[in-house]
N, C-alpha and C positions, 0 to 999 in steps of 0.2 A: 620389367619394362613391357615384355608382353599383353598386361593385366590392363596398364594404364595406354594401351594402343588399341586393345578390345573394347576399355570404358569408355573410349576417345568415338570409334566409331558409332558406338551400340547408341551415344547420348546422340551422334550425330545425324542418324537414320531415326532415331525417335525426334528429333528436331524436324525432321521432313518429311516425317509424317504425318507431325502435326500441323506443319503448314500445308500441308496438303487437305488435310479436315477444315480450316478455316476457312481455306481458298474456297473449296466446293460452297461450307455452309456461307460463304458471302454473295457467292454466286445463285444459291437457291433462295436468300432474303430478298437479293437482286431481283430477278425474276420475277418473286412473289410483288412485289413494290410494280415492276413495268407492269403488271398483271393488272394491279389493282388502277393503275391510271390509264390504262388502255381501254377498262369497263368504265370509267367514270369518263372519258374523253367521248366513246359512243355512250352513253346512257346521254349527253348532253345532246347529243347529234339525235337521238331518238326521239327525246322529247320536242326536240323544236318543230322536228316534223309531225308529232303528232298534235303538239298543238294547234301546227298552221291548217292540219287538217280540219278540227274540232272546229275553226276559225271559220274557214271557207263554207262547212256545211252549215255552220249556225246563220252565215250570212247569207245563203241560199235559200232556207228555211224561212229565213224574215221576210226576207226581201228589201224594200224600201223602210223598215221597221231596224232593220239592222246598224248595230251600233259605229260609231264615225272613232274607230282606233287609234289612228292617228293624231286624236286630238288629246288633252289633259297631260298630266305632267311628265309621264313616257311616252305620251305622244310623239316626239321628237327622232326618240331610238328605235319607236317599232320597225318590226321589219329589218333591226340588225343584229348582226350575231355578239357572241360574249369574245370578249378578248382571249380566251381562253381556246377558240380555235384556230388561233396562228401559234400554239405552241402542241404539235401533239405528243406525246407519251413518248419518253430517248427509249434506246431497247440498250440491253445489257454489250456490255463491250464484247464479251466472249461468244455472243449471239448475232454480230454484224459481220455485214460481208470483208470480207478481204481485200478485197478491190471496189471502188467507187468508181466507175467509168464514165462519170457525168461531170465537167467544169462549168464552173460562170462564165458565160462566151457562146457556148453549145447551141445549136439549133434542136428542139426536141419537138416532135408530136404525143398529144394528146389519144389516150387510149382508150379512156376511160372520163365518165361523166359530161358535164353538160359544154362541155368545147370538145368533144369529142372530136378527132380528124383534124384541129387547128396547130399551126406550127405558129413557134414565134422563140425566142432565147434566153437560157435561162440567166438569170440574175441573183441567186445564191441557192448554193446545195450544203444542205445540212447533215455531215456524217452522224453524228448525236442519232437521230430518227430517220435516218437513210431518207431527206425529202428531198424535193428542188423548189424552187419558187419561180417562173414563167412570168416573162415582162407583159402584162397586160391580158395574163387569162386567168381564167378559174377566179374572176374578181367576187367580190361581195364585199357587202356596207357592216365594218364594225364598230361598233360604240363603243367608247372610251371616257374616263372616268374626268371632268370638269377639271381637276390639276394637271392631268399630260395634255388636253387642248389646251390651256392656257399657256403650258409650257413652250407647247410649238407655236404657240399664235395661231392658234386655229380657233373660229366661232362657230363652226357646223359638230353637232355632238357627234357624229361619226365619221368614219372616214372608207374610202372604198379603197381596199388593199386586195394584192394577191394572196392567196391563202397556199400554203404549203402543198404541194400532193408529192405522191409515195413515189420511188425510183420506177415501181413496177407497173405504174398505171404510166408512163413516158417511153418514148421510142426516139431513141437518135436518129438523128438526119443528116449523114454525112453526103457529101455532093463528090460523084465518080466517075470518070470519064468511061465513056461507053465503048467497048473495043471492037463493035462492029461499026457505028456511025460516027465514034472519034468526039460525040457531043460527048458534053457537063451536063449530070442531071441529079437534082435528090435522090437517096435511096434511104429506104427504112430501114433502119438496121432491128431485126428482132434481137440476136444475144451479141454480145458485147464482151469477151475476155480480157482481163488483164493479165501481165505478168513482164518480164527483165524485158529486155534491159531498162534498170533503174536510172532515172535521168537526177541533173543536179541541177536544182533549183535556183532562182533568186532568191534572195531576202528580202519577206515579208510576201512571195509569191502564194496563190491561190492552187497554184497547179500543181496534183498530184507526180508523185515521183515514179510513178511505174509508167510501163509503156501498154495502151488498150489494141484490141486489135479485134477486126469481125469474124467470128466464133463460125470457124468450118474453111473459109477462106483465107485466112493467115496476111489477112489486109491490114494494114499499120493506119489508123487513125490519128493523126496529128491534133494535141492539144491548139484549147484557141491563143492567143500572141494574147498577153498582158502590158499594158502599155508599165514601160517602166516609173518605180519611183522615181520621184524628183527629190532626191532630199541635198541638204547641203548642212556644212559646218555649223554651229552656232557658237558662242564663248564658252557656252557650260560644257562642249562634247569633246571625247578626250582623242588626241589624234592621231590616228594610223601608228606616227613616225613611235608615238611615245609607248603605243600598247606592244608595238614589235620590238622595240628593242632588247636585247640581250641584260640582262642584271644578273642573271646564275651562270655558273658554269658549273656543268654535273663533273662527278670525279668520282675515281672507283676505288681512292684511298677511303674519302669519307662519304658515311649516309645522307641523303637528301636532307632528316632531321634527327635532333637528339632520340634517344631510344624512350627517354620517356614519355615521348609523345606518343609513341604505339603504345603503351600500357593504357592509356589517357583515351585515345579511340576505343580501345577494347578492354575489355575485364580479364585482367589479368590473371584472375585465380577462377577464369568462369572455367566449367568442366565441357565445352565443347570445343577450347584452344586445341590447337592441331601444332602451334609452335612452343617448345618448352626453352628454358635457359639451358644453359647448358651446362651449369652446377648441377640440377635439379636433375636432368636429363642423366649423368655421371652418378649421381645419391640414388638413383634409382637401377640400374645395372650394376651397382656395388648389392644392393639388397639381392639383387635375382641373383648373382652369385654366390651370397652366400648360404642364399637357399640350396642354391645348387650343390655346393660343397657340406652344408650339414646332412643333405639327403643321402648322398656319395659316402658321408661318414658313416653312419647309423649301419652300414652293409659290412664297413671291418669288424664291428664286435659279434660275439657266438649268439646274441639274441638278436640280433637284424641280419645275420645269414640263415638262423634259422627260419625266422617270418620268410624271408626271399622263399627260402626253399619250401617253405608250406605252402606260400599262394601259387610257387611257379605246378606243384604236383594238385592242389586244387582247382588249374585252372586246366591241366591235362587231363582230369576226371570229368571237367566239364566236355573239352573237347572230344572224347571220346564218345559220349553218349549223345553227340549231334552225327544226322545222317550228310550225305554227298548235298543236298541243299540248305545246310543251316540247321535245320529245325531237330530238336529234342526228342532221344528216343525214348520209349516206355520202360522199364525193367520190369523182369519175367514176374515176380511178386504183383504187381500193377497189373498186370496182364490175366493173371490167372484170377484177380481178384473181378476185376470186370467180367471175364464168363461165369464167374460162377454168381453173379449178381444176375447176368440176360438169362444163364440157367434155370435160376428159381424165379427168376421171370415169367419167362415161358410155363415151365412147369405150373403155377399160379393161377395163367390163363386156361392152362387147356384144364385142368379140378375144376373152375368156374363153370366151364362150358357143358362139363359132365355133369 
C-alpha cells in the first residue's frame, strides 16, 4: 500500500511540474508574440512620420512645382491613418497591472502628446492593452475600408475617432474639498492605489470591483454612478420564480449522482487517482502483509538467521571503522602503504636534484 501511495504522489509532482514547464513556455511564446506586435504597431507609427517628413521637405523644395496629394484615387484618405492604430498590441495577462484605477465616467488629464494639460472623460478603458479612450481628444482622421462605410451609412472614406492612449500618459482628476477655504476644487492625482474592500457589482456593470484610493494619503476615490440597465421580461426569458425553485433535495443517505458518473468524469485506471475502491484498496494491504509475513518467516529457518546474523556483524565492522563524524577510517595497512609511496617520493626528488 505504501508503494502505490509513493507512485501516487511521485506521478502527481511530476504532473506539476510539468504544468508548471507549459505555463512558463506559454507565457515566453506569449511575450514573444506581444513583442513582435508592439515592433510592428511602432514600425507603422515610424513610417508615417517619416514619410510625412519626406512629404513636407519635397514640397518645400518645389515650391509652387509640388505635387497636389490630395488629389487621384487616395487622394481621399491622404492624411489618415490605418485602422490599425485604434487597436495597439494586448500585453500578456501575467504582465498587466493588478489594479486598473481608471472607469468610463472618470475625469483624466492628458500628460503626454499633442492635448497635453487638456481634461475631458473618459469613454472606454481597455484592460486587454491597459488604454483609455478620452471623449473628444487625441482625435485624428482614420480610413476605413468602402464595406464598414457602407455598413454604417457613412460617404466620407474616413472618419475622425479618438485614438486609444496608455494609462500612463493620463492623470485623474478627482474634485476635493479644501480644508482651509472649505471650496471644491480639481486635483491631479499623480499615483492611484488599489486594493479591499472588494465591492459587489451590478450585472452587466463596467465598474471595477476593488476599492482605489490616492497613494500616500489614504483618500478613498468613489467610482463614477452608471446609470442603471433597463431591462425587462420577454417571452423567451426564463423567470426568477422558476430558476429558484427547489427540485432536489440533498440527503446524506444517498450521493448527489450514481457512482458511475465519477468513473465517466475521470479515468478510472489513470495513475494520478488519489481515490481507490475499496476492494482494490483491501487486495492491496492483503499483498503488503504478506510480504510482511514471508519476510518475518525467512528469519525462523537456520539459513535466514544465519544471513540476519552475518549482515547484523558486517554492518558492526562497518561501524566501527567510521570516526565521531561519520566518515571512514584508514586501516594501519593503508596507512603504511601511503608513506612509504610519499617516502620514495621524496627520496626521487631530492637524487634528481643531486
Amino acid at each position: 500500500m505504501q508503494k502505490v501511495i509513493r507512485r501516487t504522489a511521485l506521478a502527481r509532482n511530476q504532473a506539476q511540474r510539468k504544468a508548471i514547464r507549459a505555463t512558463k513556455t506559454a507565457e515566453r511564446e506569449e511575450l514573444k508574440d506581444t513583442l513582435r506586435q508592439r515592433f510592428a504597431y511602432n514600425r507603422i507609427q515610424l513610417d508615417a512620420v517619416r514619410s510625412e517628413r519626406e512629404r513636407r521637405r519635397e514640397d518645400w523644395m518645389r515650391g509652387p512645382l509640388a505635387p497636389q496629394r490630395d488629389a487621384g484615387p487616395e487622394g481621399a484618405s491622404f492624411g489618415a491613418l490605418s485602422p490599425q492604430a485604434m487597436n495597439p498590441p494586448t500585453i500578456p495577462k501575467h504582465l498587466r497591472r493588478k489594479y486598473i484605477n481608471i472607469a468610463a465616467g472618470d475625469r483624466v488629464c492628458i500628460v503626454k502628446g499633442k492635448d497635453k494639460g487638456k481634461i475631458n472623460e473618459v469613454t472606454r478603458v481597455d484592460e486587454s492593452n491597459e488604454t483609455v479612450t478620452v471623449k473628444d481628444l487625441n482625435m485624428a482622421d482614420v480610413h476605413f475600408p468602402e464595406w464598414l462605410n457602407e455598413q454604417y451609412g457613412s460617404k466620407s472614406p474616413f472618419q475622425t475617432v479618438s485614438l486609444p492612449i496608455s494609462i500612463d500618459d493620463v492623470r485623474l482628476v478627482v474634485a476635493l474639498d479644501d480644508p482651509a477655504t472649505g471650496n471644491t476644487r480639481d486635483v491631479l492625482v499623480d499615483h492611484v492605489r488599489g486594493g479591499g474592500p472588494f465591492l459587489e457589482r451590478e450585472y452587466a456593470t463596467t465598474t471595477p470591483r476593488h476599492t482605489r484610493y490616492i497613494a500616500g494619503e489614504n483618500i478613498e476615490i468613489p467610482w463614477p454612478r452608471n446609470e442603471p440597465l433597463n431591462l425587462k421580461d420577454e417571452e423567451w426569458d426564463t423567470l426568477r420564480m422558476e430558476v429558484e425553485t427547489p427540485t432536489w433535495v440533498p440527503s446524506l443517505h444517498n450521493s448527489p449522482f450514481p457512482p458511475s458518473v465519477m468513473d465517466e468524469l475521470r479515468n478510472k485506471f489513470s495513475k494520478y487517482r488519489v481515490r481507490h475502491d475499496p476492494e482494490w484498496v483491501q487486495a492491496k494491504k492483503m499483498e503488503d502483509y504478506k510480504k510482511e509475513y514471508l519476510q518475518s518467516r525467512s528469519l525462523w529457518t537456520p539459513k535466514g538467521e544465519l544471513l540476519a546474523m552475518v549482515r547484523a556483524k558486517k554492518e558492526e565492522r562497518l561501524k566501527a571503522r567510521k570516526d565521531a563524524n561519520g566518515n571512514y577510517l584508514m586501516d594501519t595497512q593503508t596507512t603504511s602503504f601511503i608513506e612509504d609511496f610519499m617516502k620514495g617520493k621524496a627520496a626521487n626528488k631530492a637524487s634528481n636534484k643531486a
